[in-house]
C-alpha positions as CSV (number, residue, x, y, z in Angstrom):
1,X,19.3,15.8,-19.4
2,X,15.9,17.5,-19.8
3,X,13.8,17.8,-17.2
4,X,10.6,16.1,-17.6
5,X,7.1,16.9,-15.7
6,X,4.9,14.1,-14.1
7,X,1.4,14.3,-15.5
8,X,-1.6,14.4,-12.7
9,X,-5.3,13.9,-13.8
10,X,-8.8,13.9,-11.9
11,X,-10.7,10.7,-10.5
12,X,-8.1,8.5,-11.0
13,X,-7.9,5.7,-8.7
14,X,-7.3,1.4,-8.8
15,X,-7.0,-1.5,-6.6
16,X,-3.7,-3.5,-6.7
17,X,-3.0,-6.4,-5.2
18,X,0.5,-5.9,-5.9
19,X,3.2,-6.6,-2.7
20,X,6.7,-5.3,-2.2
21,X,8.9,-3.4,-3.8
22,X,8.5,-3.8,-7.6
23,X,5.9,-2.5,-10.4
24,X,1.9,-2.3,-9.3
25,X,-0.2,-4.2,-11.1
26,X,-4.1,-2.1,-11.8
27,X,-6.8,-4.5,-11.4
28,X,-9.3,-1.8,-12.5
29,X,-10.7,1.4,-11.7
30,X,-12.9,1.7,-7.9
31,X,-16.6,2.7,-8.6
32,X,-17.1,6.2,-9.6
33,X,-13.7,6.8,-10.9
34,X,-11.3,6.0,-13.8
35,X,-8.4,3.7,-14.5
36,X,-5.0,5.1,-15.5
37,X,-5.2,3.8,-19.1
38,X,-8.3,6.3,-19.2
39,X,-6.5,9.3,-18.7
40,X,-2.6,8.8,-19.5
41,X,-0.2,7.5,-22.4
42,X,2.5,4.6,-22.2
43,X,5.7,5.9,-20.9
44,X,4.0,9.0,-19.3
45,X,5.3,9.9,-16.1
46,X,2.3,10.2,-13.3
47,X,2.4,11.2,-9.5
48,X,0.8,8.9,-7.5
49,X,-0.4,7.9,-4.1
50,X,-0.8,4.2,-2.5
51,X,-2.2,3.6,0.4
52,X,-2.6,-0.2,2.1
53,X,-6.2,-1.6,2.8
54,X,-6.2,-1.2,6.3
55,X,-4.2,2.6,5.9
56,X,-0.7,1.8,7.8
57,X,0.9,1.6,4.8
58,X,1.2,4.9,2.0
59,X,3.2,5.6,-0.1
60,X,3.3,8.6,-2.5
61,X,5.5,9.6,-5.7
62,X,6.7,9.3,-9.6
63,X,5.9,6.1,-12.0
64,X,5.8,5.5,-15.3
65,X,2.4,4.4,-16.5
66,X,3.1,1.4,-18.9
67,X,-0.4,0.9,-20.9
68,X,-2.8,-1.0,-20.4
69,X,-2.7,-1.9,-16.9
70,X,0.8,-1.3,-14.7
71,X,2.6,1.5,-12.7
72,X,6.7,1.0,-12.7
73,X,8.0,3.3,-10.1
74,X,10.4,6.0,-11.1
75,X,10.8,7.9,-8.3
């Protein structure tokens, strides 16, 4: 199996109203910075960081971006 690299860009960062366990849905880019469809392809592997509204929750790893607007987790 080859080993495949998760992609990382700069100023990248969405809301998501999304709950539990399953894929995030992006509901758009915060002010100032840009959405994920902006800076990677369907199917690319990405790092990312969540964190909950109020900061108790976070959560960080490996999705797959799937264009133009969700974040399955991978790893």
């Amino acid at each position: 199996m080859p080993y495949l690299v998760a992609k990382i860009a700069n100023r990248i960062q969405e809301t998501s109203s999304t709950v539990g366990i399953g894929d995030f849905s992006l509901d758009g880019a915060v002010p100032k910075f840009n959405t994920f469809d902006s800076a990677f392809d369907s199917g690319d592997l990405v790092r990312y960081s969540i964190i909950s509204v109020n900061g108790s929750q976070h959560e960080s790893g490996i999705g797959t971006f799937i264009a133009p607007s969700t974040l399955a987790r991978t790893t």
